[in-house]
C-alpha positions as CSV (number, residue, x, y, z in Angstrom):
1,X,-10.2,-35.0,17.8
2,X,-7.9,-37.7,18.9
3,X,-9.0,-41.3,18.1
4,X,-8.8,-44.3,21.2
5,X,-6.3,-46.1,19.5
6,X,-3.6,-42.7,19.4
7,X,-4.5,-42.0,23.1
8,X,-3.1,-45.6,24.3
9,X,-0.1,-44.7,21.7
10,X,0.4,-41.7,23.8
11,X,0.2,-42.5,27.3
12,X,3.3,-43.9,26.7
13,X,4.6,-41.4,24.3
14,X,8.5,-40.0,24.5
15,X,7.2,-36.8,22.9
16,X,6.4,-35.4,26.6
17,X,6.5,-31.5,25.7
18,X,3.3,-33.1,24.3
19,X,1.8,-34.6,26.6
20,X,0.7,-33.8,30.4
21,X,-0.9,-36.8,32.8
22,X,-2.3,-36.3,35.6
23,X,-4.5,-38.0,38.3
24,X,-5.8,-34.5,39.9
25,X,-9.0,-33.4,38.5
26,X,-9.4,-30.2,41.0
27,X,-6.3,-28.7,40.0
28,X,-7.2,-25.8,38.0
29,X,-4.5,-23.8,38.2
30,X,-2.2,-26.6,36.7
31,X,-4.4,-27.8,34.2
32,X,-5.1,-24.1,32.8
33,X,-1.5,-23.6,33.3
34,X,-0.6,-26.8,30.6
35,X,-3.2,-25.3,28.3
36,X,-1.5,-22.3,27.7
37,X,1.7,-24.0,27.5
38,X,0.5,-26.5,24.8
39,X,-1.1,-23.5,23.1
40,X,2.1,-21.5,22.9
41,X,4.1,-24.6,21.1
42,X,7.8,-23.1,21.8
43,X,9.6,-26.3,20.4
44,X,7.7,-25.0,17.0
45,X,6.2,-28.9,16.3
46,X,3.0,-27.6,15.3
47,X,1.6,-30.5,16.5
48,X,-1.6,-30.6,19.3
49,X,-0.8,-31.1,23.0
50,X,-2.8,-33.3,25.3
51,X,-3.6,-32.9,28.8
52,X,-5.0,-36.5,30.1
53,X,-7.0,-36.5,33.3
54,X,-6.8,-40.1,34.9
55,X,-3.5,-41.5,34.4
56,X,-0.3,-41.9,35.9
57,X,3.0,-40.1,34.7
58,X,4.1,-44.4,33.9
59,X,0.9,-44.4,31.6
60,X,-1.3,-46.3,33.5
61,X,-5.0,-45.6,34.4
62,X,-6.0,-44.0,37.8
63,X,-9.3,-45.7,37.5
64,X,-10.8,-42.3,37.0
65,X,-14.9,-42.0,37.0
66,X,-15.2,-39.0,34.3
67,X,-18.8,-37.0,35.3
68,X,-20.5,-35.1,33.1
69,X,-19.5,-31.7,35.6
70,X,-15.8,-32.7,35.3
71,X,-16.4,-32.5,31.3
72,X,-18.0,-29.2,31.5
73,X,-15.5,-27.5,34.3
74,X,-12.4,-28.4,31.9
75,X,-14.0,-27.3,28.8
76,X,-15.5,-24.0,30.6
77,X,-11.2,-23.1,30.7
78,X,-11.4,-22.3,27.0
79,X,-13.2,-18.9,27.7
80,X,-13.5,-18.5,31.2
81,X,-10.7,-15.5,30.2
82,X,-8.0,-16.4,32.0
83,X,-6.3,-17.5,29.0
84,X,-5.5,-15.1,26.5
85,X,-5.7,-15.1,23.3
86,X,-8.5,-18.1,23.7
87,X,-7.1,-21.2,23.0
88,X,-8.7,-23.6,20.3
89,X,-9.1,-26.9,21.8
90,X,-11.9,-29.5,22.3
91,X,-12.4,-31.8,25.2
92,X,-13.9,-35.4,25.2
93,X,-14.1,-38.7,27.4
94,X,-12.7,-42.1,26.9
95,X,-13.7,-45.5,28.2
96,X,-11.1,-48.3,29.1
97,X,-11.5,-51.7,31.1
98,X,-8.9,-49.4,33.4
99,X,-11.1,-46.5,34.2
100,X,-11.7,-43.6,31.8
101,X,-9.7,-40.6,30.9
102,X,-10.6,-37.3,30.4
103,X,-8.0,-35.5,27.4
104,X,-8.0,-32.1,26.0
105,X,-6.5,-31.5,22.9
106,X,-5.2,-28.0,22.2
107,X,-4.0,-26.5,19.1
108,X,-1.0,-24.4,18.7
109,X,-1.6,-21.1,18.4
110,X,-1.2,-18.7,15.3
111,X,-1.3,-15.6,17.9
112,X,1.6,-16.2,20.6
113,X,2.3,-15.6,23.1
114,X,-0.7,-17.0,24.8
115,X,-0.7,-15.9,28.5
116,X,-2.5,-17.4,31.5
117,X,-3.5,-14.4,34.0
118,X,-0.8,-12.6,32.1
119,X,1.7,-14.8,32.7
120,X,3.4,-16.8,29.3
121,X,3.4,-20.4,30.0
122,X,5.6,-22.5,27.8
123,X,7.1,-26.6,27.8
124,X,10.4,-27.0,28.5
125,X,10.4,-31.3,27.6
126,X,8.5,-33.3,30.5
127,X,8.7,-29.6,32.1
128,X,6.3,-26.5,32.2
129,X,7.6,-23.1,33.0
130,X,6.8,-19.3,33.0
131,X,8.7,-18.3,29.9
132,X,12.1,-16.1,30.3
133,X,11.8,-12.7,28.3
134,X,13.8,-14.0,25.2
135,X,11.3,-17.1,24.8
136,X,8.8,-14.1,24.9
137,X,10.2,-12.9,21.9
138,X,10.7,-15.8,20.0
139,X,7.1,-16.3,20.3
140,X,6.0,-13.0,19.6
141,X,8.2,-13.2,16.4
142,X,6.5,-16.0,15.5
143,X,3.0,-14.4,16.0
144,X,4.3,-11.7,12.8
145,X,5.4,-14.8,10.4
146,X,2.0,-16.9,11.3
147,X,0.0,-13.4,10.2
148,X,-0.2,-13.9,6.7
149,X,-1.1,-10.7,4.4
150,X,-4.0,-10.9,2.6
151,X,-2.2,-11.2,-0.9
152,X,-0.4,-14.4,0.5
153,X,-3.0,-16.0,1.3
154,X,-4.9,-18.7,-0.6
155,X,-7.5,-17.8,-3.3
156,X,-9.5,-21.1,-2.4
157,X,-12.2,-20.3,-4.7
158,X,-10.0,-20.3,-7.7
159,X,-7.9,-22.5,-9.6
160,X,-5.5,-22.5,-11.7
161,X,-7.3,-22.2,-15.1
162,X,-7.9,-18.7,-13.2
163,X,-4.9,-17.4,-14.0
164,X,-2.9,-16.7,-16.7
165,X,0.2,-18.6,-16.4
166,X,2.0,-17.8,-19.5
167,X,1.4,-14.3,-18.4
168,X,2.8,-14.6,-15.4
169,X,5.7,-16.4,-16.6
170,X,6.9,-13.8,-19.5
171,X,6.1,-10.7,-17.4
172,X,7.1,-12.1,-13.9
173,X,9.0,-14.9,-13.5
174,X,11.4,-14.1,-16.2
175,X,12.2,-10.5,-15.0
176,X,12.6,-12.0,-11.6
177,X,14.7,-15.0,-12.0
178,X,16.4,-15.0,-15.4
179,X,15.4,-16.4,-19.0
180,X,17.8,-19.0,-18.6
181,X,16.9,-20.1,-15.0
182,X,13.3,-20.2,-16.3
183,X,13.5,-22.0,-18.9
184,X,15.7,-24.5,-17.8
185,X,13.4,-25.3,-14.7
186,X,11.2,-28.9,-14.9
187,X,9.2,-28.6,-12.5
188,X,5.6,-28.0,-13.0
189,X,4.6,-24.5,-13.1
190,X,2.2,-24.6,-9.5
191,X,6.0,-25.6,-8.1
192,X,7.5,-22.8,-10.1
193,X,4.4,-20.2,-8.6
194,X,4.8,-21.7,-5.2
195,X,8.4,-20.6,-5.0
196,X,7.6,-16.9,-5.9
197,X,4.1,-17.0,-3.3
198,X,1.6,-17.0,-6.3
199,X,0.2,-20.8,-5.5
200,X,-0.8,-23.0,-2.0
201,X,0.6,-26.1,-2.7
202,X,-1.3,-27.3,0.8
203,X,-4.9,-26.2,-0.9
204,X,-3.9,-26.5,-3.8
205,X,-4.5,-23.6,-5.7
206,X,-3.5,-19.6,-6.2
207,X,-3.0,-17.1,-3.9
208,X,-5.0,-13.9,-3.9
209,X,-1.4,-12.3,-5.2
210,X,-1.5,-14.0,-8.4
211,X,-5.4,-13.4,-8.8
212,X,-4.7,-9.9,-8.8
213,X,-1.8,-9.6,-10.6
214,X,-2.4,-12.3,-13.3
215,X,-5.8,-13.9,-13.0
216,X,-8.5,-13.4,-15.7
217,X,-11.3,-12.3,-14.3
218,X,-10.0,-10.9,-11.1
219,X,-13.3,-9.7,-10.2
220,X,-15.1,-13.1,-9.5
221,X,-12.9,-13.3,-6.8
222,X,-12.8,-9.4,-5.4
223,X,-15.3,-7.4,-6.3
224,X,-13.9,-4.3,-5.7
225,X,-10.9,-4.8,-7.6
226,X,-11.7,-2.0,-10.0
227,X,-10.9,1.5,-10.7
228,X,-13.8,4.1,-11.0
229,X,-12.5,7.1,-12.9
230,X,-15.6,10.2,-13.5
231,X,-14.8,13.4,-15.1
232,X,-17.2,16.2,-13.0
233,X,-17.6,19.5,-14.7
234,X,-17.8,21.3,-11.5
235,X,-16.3,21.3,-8.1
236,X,-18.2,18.2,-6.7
237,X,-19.3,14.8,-7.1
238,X,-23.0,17.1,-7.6
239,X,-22.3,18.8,-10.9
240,X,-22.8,17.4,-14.4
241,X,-20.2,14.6,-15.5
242,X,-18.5,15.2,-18.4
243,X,-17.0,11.5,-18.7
244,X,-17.3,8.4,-16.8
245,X,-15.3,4.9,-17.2
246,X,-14.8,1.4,-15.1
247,X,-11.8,-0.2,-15.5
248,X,-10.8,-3.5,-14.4
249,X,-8.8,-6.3,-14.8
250,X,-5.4,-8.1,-13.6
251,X,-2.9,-5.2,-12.8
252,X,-0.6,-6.4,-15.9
253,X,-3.6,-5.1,-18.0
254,X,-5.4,-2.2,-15.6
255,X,-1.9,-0.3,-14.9
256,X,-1.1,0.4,-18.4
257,X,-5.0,1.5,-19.0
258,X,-4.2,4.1,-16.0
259,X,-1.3,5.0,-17.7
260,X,-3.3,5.3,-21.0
261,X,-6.1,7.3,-19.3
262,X,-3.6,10.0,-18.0
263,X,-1.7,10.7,-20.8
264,X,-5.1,11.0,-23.3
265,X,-7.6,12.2,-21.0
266,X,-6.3,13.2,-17.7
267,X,-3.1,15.8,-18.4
268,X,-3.5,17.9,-20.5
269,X,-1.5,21.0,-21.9
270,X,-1.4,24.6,-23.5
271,X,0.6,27.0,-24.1
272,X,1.2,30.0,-22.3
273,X,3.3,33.2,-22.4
274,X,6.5,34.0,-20.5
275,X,6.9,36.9,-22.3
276,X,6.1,39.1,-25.0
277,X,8.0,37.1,-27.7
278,X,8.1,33.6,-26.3
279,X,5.9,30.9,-25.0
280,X,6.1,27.6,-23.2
281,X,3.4,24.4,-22.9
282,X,2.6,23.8,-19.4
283,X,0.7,21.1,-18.0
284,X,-2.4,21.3,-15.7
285,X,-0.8,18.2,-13.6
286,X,2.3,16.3,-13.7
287,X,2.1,12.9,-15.3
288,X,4.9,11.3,-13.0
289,X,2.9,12.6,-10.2
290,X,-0.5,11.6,-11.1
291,X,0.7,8.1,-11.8
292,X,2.6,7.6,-8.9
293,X,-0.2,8.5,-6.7
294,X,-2.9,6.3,-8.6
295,X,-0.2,3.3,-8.6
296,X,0.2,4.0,-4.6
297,X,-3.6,3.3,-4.7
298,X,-3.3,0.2,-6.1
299,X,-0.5,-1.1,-4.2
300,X,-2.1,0.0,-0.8
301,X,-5.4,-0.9,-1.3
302,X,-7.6,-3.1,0.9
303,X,-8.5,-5.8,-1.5
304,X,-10.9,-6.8,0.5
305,X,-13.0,-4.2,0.5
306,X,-15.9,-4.1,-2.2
307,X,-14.8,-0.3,-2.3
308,X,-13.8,0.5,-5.6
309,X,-10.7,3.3,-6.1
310,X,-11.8,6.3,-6.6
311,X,-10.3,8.6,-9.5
312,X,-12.5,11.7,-9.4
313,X,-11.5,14.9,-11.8
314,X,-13.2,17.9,-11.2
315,X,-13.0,21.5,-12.6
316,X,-9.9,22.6,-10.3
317,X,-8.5,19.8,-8.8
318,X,-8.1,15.4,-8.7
319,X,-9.4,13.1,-5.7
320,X,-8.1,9.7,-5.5
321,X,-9.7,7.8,-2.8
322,X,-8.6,4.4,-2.3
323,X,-10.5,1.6,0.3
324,X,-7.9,1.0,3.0
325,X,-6.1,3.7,5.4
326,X,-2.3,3.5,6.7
327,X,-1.1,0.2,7.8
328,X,0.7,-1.4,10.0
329,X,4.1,1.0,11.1
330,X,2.6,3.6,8.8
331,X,0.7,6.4,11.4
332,X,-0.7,9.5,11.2
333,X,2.1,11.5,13.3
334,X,4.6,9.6,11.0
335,X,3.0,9.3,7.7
336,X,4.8,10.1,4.9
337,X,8.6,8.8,6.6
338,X,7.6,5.6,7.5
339,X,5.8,3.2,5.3
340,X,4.7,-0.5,5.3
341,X,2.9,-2.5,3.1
342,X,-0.5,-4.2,3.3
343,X,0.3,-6.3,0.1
344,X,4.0,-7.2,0.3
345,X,3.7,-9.5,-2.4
346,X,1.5,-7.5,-4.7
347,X,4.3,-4.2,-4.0
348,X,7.1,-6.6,-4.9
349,X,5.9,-7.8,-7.8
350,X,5.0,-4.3,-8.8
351,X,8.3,-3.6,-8.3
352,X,9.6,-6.1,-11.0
353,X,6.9,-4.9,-13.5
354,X,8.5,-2.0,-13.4
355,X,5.6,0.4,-11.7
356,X,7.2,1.2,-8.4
357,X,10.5,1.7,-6.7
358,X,10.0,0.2,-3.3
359,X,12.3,3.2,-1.9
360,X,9.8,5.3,0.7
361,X,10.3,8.5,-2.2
362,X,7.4,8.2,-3.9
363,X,5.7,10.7,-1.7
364,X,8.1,13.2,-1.7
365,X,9.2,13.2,-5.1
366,X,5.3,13.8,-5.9
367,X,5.6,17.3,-3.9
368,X,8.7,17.9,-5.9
369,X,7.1,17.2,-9.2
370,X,3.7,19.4,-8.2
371,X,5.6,22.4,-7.2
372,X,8.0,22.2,-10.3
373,X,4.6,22.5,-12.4
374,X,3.8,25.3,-9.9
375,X,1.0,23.0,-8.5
376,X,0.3,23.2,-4.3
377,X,1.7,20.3,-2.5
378,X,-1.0,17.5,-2.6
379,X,-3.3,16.9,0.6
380,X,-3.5,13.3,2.3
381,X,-6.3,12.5,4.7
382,X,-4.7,10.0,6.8
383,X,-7.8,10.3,9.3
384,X,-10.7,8.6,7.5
385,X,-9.8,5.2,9.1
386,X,-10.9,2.6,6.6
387,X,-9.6,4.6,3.6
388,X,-6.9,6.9,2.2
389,X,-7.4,10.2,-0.1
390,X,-5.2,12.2,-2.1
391,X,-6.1,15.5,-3.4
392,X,-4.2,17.5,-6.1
393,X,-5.0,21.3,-6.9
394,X,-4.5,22.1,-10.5
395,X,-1.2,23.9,-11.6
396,X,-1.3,28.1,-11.4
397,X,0.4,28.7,-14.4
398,X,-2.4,26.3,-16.6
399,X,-5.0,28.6,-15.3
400,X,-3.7,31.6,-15.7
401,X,-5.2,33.0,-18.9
402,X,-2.8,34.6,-21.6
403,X,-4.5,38.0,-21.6
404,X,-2.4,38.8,-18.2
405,X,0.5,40.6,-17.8
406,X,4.4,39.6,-17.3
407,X,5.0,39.8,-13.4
408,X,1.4,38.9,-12.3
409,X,-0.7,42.0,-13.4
410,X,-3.9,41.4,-15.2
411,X,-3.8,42.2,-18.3
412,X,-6.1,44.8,-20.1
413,X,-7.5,45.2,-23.8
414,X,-5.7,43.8,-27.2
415,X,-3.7,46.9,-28.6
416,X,-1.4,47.1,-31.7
417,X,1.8,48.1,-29.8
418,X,5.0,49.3,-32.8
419,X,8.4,49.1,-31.4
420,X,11.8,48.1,-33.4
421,X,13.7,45.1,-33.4
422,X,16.1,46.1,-30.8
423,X,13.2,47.2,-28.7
424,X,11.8,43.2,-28.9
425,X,14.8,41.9,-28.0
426,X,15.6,43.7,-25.1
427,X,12.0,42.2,-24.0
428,X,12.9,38.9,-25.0
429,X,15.9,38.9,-22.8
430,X,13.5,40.5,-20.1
431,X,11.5,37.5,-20.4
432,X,14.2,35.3,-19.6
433,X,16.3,37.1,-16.9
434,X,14.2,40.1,-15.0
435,X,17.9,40.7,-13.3
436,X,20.0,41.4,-16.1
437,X,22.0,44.8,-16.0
438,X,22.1,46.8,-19.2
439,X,26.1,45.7,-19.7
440,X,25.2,42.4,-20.5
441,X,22.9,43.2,-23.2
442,X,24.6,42.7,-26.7
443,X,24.1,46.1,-27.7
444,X,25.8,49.6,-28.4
445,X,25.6,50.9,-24.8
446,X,23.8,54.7,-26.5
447,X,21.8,53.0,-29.0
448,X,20.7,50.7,-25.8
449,X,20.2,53.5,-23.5
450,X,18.2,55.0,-26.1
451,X,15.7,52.7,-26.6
452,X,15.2,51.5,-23.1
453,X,14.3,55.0,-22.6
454,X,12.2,55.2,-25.0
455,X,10.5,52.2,-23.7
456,X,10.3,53.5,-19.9
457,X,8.2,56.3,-21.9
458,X,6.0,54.8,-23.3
459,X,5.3,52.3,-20.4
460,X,6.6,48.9,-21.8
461,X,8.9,48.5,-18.9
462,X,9.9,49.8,-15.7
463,X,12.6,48.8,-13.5
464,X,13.1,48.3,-9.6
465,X,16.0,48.5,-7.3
466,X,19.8,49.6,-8.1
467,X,21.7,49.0,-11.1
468,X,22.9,45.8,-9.9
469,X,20.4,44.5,-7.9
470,X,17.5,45.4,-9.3
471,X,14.5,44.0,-11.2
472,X,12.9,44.8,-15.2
473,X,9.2,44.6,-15.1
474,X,7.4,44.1,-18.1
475,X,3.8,45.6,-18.9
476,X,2.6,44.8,-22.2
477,X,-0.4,43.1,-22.0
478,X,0.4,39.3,-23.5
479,X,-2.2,39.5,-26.1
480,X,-1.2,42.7,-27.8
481,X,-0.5,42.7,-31.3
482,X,3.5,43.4,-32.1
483,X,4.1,45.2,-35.3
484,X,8.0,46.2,-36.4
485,X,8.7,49.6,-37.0
C-alpha cells in the first residue's frame, strides 16, 4: 500500500492518467468507473492508479471525515461484480491536519480488458473514457502476452546449481546462436539464459523450460516428469507384464532413452514371405512413427500434472497416454489441422535438439508411415479432457504367420513340392508382379507355355482375367519344401 509521504507527492502529481481526486463520496458509478480504468492501464505504465476521496482536482483537502461505512462501501466495489475480471486493489484511510482522505490503489491488470457492467473503461490523460473498439484490442492483445506458458515461467524453487549449464550451452545455445557468437559473449551465463527464456532475471532463478530440458533432477521440481513404459502380455493393463521401466530425467537425457527403448525393445522384426522364393523383414511398428508420437507426448504434456506418460505395449497394439488434452486453437472438430502449443519454449528448443520439426506434419506423416508398414491409421482420443491418447494397432503383415498362402489363403500342411528351375522362376517373377503377361517373361515362348501348363495342373498357380489384364495367383503353401527336378 501507498505510504503518507507518496500520497502528499501525488496530490500534486503530473502523472494524472494516474491519479483521480474527488470530493464526492456517493458517487458510485464514477468511482467504480476510475477503477476499471486504472485497472485496464492502456498507457502500458504498469504502475498502480489511485482514486483519492477528499481532495480537490488543485490538490488540496476537502476536509473530508472518512467513516468506517465509507471504508467498507468503496472496498465492497472490488467484488460487488460489477467489475469484471475483479480488480486487485486495497483501500485504506489517511489522516492530515487538512481533513482525511480516503485512496484506493488498484493494480494493473494481467487479464484486460477489465469491464465495468460490460462496458471497457480506460484513461485517456486527466480523462476517462469508454474505450473505442481498437483500444479493445490493444488490451485484449495484451491479455495473450501477460499469459505466460507454464514453461516460461519461473522455477522459484530452483536455482541455478539445478541446472546443468554447460549442458545447456553445448547442446542449446550453440546450435541456436552460433559457436562463435557463443563464445565470444561476456556476459554471465544467467544473462546468456535470460536472452533464450531459460532464467528470471527479476526472481532470480530458472524457468520451468530449463528445468525440464537441462536441470538435474527435474523431478524435485515436477513430479510427473517421467515416462512409465510396461510391457503387458495380453490385451490389457489386467494380464501378466512381461517388462516394466521408469524413466526420467532432463529431455537431453530421457529422449535418447526413448529412442533407445524403441529400437531394442519396442520394434521389433521378422521375416516373412512374399513368395515362394523370396522373403522380406517387416516390422511390427514403424520406428519413425512410434517416436514421433512418444516425442508429441513430451512436447504436449501438462507438466503440471503429477500424471506420468503412459507408454503401454500390449499383445496387439501400443497406448500412449499423456496428462494434458488439446490446447489452446487445437479442438476436437479441428484436431489434427490446427495445432498450438502448451510449451512454446520447451517445442522450440525441441526443435533445435533436433527431435521435432515444428511444421503441423507430424501427424500425418505418422498415418503415412503406419499404412506403408500395412498398420491401421492410429486412433486419437481427443475427448478425455485432461489428457490425450494415442493408440497404434500392430502391422498385418508381422502377424501374419508364414505357413499362409500367397494372395491371402491360409496355408495348409508342409509338403515336398519338385518343380524345375524354370518352373521357380516363373514363381519368383509371380511374386514380384501378379500382372505380368507371359511376353515379358525371359523365356522361349513353347518351353514357357509348357511349363506354366504344367503348373496350372498341378495346382501351383492359376490365373484371373484376360491376357492383358489379368492377375497370377499363387497357391503353394509358404512353408513347403522346394526340391529341383
Amino acid at each position: 500500500m501507498i505510504t503518507k509521504d507518496e500520497i502528499q507527492e501525488l496530490l500534486h502529481s503530473t502523472e494524472t492518467y494516474r491519479v483521480e481526486r474527488t470530493t464526492s463520496t456517493g458517487d458510485m458509478d464514477k468511482f467504480q468507473e476510475a477503477i476499471c480504468a486504472f485497472a485496464n492501464d492502456l498507457p502500458n505504465s504498469r504502475k498502480n492508479g489511485y482514486l483519492i476521496l477528499g481532495a480537490f482536482d488543485n490538490g488540496e483537502l476537502s476536509g473530508l471525515k472518512v467513516t468506517d461505512d465509507l471504508l467498507k462501501k468503496i472496498a465492497a466495489i472490488r467484488s460487488n461484480g460489477n467489475i469484471l475480471p475483479i480488480p486487485v486493489m486495497s483501500v485504506d484511510r489517511f489522516q492530515f491536519p487538512e481533513g482525511d482522505l480516503l485512496v484506493a490503489e488498484v493494480s494493473t491488470s494481467d487479464l484486460p480488458p477489465v469491464r465495468y457492467r460490460g462496458r471497457t473503461f480506460i484513461r485517456i490523460g486527466s480523462r476517462r473514457d469508454i474505450a473505442t473498439e481498437s483500444e479493445e484490442r490493444i488490451l485484449a492483445e495484451r491479455r495473450m502476452s501477460f499469459m505466460a506458458t507454464f514453461d516460461t515461467m519461473p522455477c522459484l524453487a530452483a536455482k541455478l546449481s539445478d541446472v546443468n549449464t554447460e549442458l545447456l550451452r553445448t547442446k542449446y545455445l550453440i546450435p541456436l546462436l552460433g559457436n562463435e557468437l557463443v563464445d565470444s559473449d561476456t556476459r554471465p551465463i544467467e544473462e546468456q539464459m535470460a536472452a533464450v527464456g531459460m532464467y528470471d532475471t527479476e526472481h532470480q532463478c530458472p524457468t520451468y523450460a530449463a528445468v525440464v530440458l537441462f536441470g538435474y533432477k527435474p523431478r524435485r521440481f515436477m513430479p510427473g516428469l517421467y515416462v512409465q513404459y510396461v510391457c503387458f502380455k495380453g490385451e490389457d493393463v489386467t494380464s501378466e507384464v512381461e517388462n516394466e521401466m521408469q524413466l526420467e530425467g532432463n529431455y537431453c537425457e530421457l529422449l535418447p532413452r526413448l529412442e533407445s527403448l524403441l529400437e531394442l525393445s519396442v520394434i521389433k522384426k521378422k521375416p516373412v514371405f512374399v513368395s515362394i522364393l523370396r522373403e522380406e523383414m517387416v516390422s511390427n511398428y514403424p520406428y519413425q512413427a512410434i517416436r514421433e508420437l512418444l516425442l508429441n507426448a513430451c512436447m504436449h504434456r501438462d507438466m503440471q500434472s503429477n500424471t506420468p506418460l503412459r507408454f503401454y505395449e500390449f499383445a496387439s497394439h501400443l497406448e500412449i497416454l499423456n496428462a494434458g488434452g488439446l490446447y489452446g486453437n487445437a479442438r476436437p472438430e479441428n484436431f489434427p489441422s490446427v495445432n498450438d502449443y502448451r510449451n512454446p519454449l520447451v517445442a522450440s528448443a525441441m526443435k533445435t535438439l533436433g527431435y521435432v520439426n515444428m511444421f503441423n506434419r507430424g501427424v500425418g506423416q505418422v498415418q503415412t508411415d503406419l499404412k506403408e508398414n500395412v498398420n491401421l491409421p492410429a486412433e486419437f482420443n481427443v475427448n478425455l479432457i485432461t489428457a490425450f491418447k494415442d493408440e497404434v494397432k500392430v502391422s498385418q503383415s508381422y502377424t501374419k504367420e508364414n505357413g499362409g498362402k500367397i494372395g491371402g489363403k491360409v496355408g495348409g500342411d508342409v509338403a515336398l513340392i519338385e518343380m524345375t528351375d524354370i518352373q521357380k522362376g516363373i514363381i519368383d517373377l509371380i511374386g514380384t508382379d501378379a500382372s505380368i503377361s507371359v511376353d515379358q517373361m525371359a523365356v522361349k515362348k513353347r518351353t514357357l507355355e509348357r511349363e506354366i501348363a504344367n503348373m496350372k495342373q498341378k495346382g501351383y498357380i492359376s490365373r484371373t482375367g484376360s491376357h492383358r489384364s489379368g492377375k497370377w495367383e499363387v497357391n503353394i503353401p509358404l512353408n513347403s519344401v522346394v526340391e529341383i527336378v
